[in-house]
Every structure is written in C-alpha cells, then in structure tokens.
N, CA, C and O of each residue as an XYZ file, in Angstrom:
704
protein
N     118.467     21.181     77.636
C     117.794     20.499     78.712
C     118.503     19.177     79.023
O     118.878     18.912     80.165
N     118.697     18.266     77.871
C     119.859     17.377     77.847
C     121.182     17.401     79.087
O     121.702     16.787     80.019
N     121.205     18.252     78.502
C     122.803     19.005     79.681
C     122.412     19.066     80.899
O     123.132     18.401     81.644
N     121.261     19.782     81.583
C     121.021     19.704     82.723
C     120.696     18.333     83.693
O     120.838     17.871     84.825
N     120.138     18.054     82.314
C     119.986     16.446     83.353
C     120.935     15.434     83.366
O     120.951     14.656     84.320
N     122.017     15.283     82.127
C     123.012     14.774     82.301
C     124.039     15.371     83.690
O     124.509     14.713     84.618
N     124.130     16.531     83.464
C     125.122     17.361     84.924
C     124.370     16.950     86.451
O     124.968     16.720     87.503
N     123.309     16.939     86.287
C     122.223     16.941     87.312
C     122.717     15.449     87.846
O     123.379     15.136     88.835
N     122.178     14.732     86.885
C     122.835     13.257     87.229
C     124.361     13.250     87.649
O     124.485     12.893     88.820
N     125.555     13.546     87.020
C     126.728     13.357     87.368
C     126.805     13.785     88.792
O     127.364     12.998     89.555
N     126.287     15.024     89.336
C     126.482     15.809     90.041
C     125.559     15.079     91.386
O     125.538     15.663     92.469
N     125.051     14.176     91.250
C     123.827     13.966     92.261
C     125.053     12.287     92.629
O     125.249     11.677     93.680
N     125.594     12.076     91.258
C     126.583     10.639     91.184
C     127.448     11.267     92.224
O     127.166     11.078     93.408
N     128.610     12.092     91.846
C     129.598     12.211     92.919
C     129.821     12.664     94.017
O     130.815     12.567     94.737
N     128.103     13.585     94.254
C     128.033     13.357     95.785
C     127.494     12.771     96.412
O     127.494     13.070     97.607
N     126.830     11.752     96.002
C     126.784     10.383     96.627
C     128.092     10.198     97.016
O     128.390     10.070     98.203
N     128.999     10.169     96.014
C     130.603      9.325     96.678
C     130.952     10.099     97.878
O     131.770      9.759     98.732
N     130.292     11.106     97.858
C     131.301     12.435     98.671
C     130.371     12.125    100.164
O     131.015     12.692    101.048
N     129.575     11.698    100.566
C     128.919     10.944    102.122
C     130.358     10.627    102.843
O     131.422     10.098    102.521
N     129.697     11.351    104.185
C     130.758     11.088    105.118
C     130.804      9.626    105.904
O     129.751      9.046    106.168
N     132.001      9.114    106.231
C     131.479      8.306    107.271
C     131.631      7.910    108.326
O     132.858      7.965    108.412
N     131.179      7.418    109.517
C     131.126      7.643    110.277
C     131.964      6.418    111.258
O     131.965      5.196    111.105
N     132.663      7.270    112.313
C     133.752      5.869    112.831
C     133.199      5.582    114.332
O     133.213      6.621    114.991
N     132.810      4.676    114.913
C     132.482      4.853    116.139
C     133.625      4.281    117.008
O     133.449      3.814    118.134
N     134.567      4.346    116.505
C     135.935      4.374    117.236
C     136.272      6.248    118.027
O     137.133      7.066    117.704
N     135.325      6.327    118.959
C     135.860      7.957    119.399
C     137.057      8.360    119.810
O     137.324      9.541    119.588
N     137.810      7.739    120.322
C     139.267      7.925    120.946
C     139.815      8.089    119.704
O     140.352      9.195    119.656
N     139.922      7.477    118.662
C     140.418      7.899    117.246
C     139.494      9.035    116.707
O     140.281      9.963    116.519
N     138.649      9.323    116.471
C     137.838     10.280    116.016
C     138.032     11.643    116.283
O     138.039     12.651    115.577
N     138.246     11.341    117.917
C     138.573     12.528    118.673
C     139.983     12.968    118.256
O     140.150     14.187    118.278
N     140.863     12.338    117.940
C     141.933     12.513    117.412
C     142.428     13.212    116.341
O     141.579     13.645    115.562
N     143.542     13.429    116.108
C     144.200     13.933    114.606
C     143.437     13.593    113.410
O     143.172     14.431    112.548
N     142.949     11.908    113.330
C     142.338     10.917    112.115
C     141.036     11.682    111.722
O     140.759     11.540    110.531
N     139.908     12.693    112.650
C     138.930     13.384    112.509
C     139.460     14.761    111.378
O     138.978     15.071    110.288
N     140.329     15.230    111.947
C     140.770     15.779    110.939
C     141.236     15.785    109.300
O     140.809     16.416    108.333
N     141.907     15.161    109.399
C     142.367     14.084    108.302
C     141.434     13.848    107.353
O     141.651     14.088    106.165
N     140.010     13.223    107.918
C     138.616     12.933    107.324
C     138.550     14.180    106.727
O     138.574     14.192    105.496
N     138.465     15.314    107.367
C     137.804     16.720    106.903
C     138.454     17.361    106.109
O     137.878     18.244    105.474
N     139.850     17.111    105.903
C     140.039     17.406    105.027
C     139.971     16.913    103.662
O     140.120     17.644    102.683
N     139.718     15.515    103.601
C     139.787     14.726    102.747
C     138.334     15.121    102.239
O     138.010     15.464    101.102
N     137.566     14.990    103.340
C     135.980     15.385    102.424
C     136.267     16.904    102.191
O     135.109     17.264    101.976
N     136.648     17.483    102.137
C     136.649     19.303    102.018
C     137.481     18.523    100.514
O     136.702     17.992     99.722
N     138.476     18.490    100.285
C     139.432     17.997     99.197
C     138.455     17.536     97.994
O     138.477     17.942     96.831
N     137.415     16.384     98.699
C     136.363     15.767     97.535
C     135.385     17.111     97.167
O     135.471     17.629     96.054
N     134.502     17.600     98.138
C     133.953     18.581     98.021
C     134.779     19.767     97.030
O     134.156     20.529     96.290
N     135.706     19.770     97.110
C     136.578     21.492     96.095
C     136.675     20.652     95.155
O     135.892     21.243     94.412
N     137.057     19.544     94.413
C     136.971     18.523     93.764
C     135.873     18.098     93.095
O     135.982     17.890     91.886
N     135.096     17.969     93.505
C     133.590     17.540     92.478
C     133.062     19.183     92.217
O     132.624     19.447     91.098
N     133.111     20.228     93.225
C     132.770     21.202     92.820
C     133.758     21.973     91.632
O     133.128     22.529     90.732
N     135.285     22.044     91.569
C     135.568     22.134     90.223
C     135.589     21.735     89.000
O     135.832     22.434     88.017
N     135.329     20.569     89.024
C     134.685     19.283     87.930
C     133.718     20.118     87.542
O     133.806     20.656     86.438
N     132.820     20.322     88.241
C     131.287     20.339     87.502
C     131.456     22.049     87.091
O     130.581     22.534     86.374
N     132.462     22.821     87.510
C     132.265     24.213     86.855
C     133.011     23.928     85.495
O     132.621     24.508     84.482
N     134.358     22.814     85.430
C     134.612     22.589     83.893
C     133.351     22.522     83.082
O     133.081     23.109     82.035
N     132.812     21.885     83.618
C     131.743     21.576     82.316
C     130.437     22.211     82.008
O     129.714     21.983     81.038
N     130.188     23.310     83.297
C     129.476     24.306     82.866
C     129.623     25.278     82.333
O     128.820     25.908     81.645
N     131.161     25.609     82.723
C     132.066     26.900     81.565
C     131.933     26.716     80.009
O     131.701     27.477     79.070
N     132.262     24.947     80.193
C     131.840     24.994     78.558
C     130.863     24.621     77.860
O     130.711     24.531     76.642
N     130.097     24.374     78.873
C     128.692     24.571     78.364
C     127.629     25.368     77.912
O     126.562     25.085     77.367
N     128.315     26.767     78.367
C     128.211     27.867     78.531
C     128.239     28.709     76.930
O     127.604     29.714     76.610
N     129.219     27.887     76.094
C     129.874     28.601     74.837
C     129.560     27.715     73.848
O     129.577     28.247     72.737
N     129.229     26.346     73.849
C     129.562     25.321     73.481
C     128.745     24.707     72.229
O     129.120     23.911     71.368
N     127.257     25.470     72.459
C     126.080     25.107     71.497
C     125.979     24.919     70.742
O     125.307     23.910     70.526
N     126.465     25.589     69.712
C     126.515     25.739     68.350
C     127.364     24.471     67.920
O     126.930     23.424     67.442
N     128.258     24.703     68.111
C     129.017     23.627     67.959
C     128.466     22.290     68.211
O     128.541     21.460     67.304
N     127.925     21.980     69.324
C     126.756     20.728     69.020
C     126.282     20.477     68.285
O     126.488     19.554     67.497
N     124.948     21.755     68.346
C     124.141     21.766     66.988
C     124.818     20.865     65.739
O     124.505     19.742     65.342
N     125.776     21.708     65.309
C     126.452     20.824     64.235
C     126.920     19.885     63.826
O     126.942     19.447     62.676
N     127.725     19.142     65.626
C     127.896     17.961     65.565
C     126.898     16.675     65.317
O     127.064     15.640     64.672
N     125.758     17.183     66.118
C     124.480     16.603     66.299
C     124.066     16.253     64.696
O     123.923     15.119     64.241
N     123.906     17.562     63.940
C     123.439     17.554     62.857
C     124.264     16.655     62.144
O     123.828     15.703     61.495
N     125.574     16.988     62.275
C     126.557     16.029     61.013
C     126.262     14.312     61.353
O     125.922     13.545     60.452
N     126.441     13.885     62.712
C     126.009     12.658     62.883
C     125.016     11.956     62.570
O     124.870     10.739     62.450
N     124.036     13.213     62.390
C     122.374     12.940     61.844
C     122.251     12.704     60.615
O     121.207     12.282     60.117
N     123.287     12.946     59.988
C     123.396     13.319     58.631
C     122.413     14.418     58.050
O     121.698     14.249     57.062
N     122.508     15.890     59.027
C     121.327     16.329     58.951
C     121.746     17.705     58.575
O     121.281     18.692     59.144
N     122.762     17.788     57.466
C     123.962     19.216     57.977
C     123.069     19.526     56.455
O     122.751     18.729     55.573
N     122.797     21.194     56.579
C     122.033     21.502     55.427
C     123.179     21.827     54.496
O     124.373     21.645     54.733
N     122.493     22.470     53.107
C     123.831     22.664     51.983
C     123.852     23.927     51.762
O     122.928     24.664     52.105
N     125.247     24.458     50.969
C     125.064     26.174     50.779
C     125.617     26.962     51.401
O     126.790     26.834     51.751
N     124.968     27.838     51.642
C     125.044     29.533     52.443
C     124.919     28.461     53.840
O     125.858     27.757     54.212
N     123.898     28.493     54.346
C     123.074     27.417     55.286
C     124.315     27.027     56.370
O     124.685     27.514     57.438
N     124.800     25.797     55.466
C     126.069     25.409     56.145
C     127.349     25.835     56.266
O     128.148     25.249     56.996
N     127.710     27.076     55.442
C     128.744     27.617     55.603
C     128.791     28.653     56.891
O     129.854     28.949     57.439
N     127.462     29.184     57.320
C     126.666     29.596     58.341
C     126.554     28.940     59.680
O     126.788     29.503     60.750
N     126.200     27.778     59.535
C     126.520     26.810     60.493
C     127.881     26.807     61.224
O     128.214     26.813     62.408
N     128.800     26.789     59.555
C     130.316     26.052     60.414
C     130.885     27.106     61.041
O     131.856     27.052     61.795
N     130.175     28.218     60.673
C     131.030     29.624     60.893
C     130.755     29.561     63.177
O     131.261     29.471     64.295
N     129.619     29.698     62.375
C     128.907     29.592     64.192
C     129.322     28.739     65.211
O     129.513     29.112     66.369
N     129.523     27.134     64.639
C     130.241     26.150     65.370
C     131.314     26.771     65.555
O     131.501     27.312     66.644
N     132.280     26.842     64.530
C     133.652     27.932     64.686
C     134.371     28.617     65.804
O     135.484     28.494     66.314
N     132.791     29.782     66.101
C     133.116     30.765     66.841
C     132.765     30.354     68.449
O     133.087     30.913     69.497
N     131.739     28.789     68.113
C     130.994     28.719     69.569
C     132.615     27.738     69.914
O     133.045     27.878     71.058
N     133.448     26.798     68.946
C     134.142     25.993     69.652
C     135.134     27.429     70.141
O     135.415     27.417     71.340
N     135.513     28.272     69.581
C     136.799     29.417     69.777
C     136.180     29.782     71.342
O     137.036     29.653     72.216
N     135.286     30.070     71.664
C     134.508     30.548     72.787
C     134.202     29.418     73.810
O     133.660     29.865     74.821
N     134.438     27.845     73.823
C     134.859     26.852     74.942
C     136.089     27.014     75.045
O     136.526     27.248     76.172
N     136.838     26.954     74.131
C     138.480     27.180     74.402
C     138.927     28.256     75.117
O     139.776     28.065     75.988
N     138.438     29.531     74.870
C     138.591     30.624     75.804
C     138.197     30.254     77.196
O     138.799     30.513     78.238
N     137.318     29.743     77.062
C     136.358     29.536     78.608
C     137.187     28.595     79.401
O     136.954     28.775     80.596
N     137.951     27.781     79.226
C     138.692     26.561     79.535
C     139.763     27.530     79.708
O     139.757     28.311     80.660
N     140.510     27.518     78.993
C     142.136     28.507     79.211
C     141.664     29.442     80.552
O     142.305     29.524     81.600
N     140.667     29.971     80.317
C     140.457     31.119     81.897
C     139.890     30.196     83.098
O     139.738     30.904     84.094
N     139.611     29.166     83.279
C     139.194     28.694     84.128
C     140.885     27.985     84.930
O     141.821     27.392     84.395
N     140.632     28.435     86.489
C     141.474     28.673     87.240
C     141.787     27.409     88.144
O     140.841     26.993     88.814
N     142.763     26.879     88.225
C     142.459     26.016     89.569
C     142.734     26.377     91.060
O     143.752     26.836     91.578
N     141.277     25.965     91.713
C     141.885     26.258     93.077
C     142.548     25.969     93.759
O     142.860     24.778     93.776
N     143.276     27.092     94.920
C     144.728     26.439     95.638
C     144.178     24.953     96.334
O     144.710     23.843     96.317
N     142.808     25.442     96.989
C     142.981     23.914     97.514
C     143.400     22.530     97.015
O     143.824     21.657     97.773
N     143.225     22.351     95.417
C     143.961     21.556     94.535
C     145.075     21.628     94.081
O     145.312     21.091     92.999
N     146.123     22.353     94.823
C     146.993     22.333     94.164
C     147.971     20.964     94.182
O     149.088     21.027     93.669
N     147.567     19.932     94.697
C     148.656     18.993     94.872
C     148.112     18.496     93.549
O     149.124     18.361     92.860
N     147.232     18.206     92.937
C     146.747     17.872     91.849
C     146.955     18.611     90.890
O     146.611     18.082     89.833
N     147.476     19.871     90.758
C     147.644     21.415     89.817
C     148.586     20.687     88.795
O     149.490     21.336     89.322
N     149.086     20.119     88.050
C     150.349     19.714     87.278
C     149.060     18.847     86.589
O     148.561     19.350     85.582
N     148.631     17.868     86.971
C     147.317     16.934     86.065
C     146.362     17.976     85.464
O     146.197     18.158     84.258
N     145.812     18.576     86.371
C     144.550     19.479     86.040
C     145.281     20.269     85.091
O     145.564     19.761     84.006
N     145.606     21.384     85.343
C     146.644     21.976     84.121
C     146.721     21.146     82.745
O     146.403     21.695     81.690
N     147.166     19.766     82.787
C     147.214     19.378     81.902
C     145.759     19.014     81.092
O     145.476     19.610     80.053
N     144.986     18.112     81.595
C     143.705     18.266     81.434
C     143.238     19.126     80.892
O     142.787     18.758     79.808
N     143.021     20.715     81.196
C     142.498     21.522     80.649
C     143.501     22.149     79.071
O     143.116     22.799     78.100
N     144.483     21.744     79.329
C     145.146     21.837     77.996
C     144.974     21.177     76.951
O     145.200     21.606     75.819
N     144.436     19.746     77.306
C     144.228     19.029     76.412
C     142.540     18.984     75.889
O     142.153     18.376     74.891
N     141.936     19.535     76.536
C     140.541     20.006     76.348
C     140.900     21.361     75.432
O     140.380     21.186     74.330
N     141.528     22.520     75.474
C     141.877     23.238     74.978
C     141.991     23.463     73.443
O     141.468     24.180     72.590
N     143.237     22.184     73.545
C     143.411     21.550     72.026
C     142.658     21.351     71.332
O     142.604     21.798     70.186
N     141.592     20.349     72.063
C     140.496     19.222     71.540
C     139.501     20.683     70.610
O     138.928     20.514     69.534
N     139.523     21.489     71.080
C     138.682     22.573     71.082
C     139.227     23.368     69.630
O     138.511     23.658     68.672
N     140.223     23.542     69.723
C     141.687     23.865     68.804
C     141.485     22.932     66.971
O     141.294     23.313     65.816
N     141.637     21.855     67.536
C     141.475     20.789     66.293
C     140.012     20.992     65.750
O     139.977     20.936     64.521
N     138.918     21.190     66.291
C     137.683     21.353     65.909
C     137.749     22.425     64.888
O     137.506     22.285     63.690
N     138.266     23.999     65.768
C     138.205     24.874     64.929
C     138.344     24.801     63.460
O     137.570     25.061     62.539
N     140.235     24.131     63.544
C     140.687     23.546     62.174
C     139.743     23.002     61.530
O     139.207     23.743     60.706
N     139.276     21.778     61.626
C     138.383     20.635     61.078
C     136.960     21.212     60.227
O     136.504     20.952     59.113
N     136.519     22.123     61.344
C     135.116     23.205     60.756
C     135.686     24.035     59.638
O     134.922     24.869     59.152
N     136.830     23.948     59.181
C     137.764     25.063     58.141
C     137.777     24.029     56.687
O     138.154     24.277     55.542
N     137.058     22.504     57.440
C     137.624     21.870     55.795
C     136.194     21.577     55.616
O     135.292     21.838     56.411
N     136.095     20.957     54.381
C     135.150     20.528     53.325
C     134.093     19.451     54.109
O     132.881     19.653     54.047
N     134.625     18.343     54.818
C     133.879     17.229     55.943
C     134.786     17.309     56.985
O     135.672     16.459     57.072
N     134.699     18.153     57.737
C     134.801     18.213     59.308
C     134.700     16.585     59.657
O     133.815     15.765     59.414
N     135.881     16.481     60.274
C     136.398     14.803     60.867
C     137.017     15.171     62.307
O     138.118     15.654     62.572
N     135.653     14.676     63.396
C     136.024     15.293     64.932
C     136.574     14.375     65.357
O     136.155     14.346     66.515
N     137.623     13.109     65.179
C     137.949     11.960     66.048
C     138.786     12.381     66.274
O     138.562     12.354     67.484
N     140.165     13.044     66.186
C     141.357     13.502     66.766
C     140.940     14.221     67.466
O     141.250     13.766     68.567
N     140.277     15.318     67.643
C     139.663     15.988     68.542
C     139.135     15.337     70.147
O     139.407     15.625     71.312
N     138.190     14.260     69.435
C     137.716     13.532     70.493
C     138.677     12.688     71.718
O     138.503     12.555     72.929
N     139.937     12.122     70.626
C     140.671     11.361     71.253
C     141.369     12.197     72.705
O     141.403     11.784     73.864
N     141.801     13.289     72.228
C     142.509     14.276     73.034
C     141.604     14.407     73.820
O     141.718     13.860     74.917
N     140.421     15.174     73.508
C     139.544     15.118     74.947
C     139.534     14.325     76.032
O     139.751     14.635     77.203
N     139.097     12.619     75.270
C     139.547     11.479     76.305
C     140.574     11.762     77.053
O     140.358     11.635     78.258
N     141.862     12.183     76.681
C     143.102     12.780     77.463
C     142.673     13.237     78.662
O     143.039     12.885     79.783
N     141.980     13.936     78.389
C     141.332     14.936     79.280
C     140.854     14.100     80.329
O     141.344     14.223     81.451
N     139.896     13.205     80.089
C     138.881     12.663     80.715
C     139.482     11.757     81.311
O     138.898     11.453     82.351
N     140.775     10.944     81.041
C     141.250     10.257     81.628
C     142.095     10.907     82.765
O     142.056     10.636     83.966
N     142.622     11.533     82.325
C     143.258     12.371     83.569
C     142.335     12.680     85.086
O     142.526     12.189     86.199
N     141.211     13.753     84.607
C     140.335     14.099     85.513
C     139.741     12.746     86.317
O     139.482     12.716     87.520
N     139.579     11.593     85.335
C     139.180     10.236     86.213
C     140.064      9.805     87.136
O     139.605      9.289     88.155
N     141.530      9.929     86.969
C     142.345      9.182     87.571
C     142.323     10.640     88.823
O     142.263     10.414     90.031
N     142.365     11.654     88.416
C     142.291     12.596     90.069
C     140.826     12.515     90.549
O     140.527     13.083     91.599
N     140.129     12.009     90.018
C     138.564     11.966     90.883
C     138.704     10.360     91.784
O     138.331     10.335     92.957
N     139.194      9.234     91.201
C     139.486      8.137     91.962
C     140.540      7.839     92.788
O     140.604      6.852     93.521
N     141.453      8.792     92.650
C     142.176      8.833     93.614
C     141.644      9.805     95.157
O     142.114      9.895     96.291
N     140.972     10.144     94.766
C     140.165     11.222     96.282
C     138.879     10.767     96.262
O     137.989     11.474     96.735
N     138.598      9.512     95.708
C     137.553      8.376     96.677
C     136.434      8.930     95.854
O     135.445      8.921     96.587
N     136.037      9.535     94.366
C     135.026      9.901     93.979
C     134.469      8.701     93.063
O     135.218      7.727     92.983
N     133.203      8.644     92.332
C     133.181      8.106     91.056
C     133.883      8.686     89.407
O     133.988      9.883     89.143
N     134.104      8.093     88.900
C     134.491      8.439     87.679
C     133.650      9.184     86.711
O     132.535      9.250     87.229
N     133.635      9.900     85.319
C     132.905     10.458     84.951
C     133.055     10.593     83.643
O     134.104     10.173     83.155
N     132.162     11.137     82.875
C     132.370     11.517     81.394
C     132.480     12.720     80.919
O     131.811     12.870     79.896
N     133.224     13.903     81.352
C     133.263     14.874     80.701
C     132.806     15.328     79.492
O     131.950     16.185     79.269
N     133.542     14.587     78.636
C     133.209     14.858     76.744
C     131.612     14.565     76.668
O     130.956     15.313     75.943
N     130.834     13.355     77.481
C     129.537     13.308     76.977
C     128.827     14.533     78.095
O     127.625     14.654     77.860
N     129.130     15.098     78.802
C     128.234     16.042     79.554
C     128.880     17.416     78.655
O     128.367     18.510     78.889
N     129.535     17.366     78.060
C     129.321     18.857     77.402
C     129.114     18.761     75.750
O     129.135     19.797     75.086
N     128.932     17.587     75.184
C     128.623     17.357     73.956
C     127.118     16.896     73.606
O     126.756     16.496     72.499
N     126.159     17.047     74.960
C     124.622     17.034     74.303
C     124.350     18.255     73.870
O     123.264     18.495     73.341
C-alpha cells in the first residue's frame, strides 16, 4: 500500500511538471514554436510515463526482498530454517526485479536519451545482482548495492531535468 501511495505521489509530482503552457503570442504559436511545444510535452509525457513503468516492473517482483530488508533494518530478521527461508525468497524475488529490468524496453520516442537510459537500467540491474550475492553471505551488507542504484537514480534525474520534469527517487519508490 506504501508503494501505491508513494508512486501515486511521484506520479501526481511529475505531472504537475508536465502542464502545458500557454503563449498568447499567436503569430508565434501559430507557428513552427507550437509544434516544438508538442513535442516537447509528448517527449515529457513518454518520459514520466516510462519512469513510472520502471518502477512498477519492479515492483512487481520486488517484495520479498523488502520484506527482508525491512526486517534486517528492524533488526527483525528471524533465526534458523526461518531465515534461511527468508533469504532464499529475497534471493529469488531480487533475481525476478533484475529480470524485469533487463526486459524492460525503451521507447523509440526516447531514443535521443537511449545511451543514459540503457545505462541506468544496467546499473539497477547490477544493484539487483550485488543483492543476490550479499543474501548468499552470513549478514547481507546492501550499501554497494544501494550506491549503484543511486547511479541509476542519478542518471534518470539528470534525463527527467533536462525535459523540464521534477526529479525523483527511484530506489525509495521501489524499496517500501
């Protein structure tokens, strides 16, 4: 439920940014510059709308793996069978964002951005990658993981502010 209202919020954030506006210069309007606009809002629009499917793809797979994180931060990770159960599940739920990420496609309309995004999702990939490892040892230590994500997040910020959006948090909308 967390998730929804965090996405809900992001999603209600960057289309706010995404409002058109309006020029009452018509001789320009009427012009080439009207165009220009439309594409630029079509650009934001394919843009906030692929954003927000990143993070429902992996939101999608992602649970378990919370769970655990949640729990370990809580200091709330049980002992035993229990938790070997746990890590197995985190395991398979992080192996199953990473899949979900690797198949997620970018659209042509982004392609002038395709070389960042690409990268982005690679480095989410990883982040996903290092977890697996980490759930394989004795105290699972997610900060290398995390850092790379940021990778991620920084990237996707710098192509969301460059096409006039707000900025965002990826890693915290798919880690409640």
């Amino acid at each position: 439920m967390k998730k929804m209202t965090i996405l809900g919020l992001s999603a209600a954030l960057l289309l706010a940014a995404c409002g058109t506006e309006q020029s009452t210069d018509t001789a320009e309007t009427a012009s080439g510059s009207a165009t220009m606009e439309s594409g630029k809002e079509s650009i934001k629009s394919q843009l906030m709308q692929f954003y927000l499917t990143v993070s429902k793809e992996i939101n999608k797979e992602d649970a378990q793996l919370n769970d655990f994180e949640i729990a370990q931060a809580e200091d709330a990770l049980p002992a035993g069978a229990e938790l070997t159960d746990m890590k197995e599940a985190a395991a398979t739920s992080a192996e199953q964002a990473m899949q979900a990420v690797e198949s997620i496609e970018v659209p042509e309309s982004l392609s002038d951005h395709q070389e960042e995004i690409d990268g982005a999702l690679a480095s989410i990939a990883a982040s996903y990658e290092m977890k697996i490892e980490e759930l394989g040892t004795d105290a699972p230590d997610f900060q290398a993981a995390a850092d790379k994500f940021a990778e991620a997040d920084a990237v996707f910020n710098q192509v969301l502010e460059e096409n006039g959006l707000i900025s965002s948090n990826l890693y915290n909308e798919v880690s409640q």
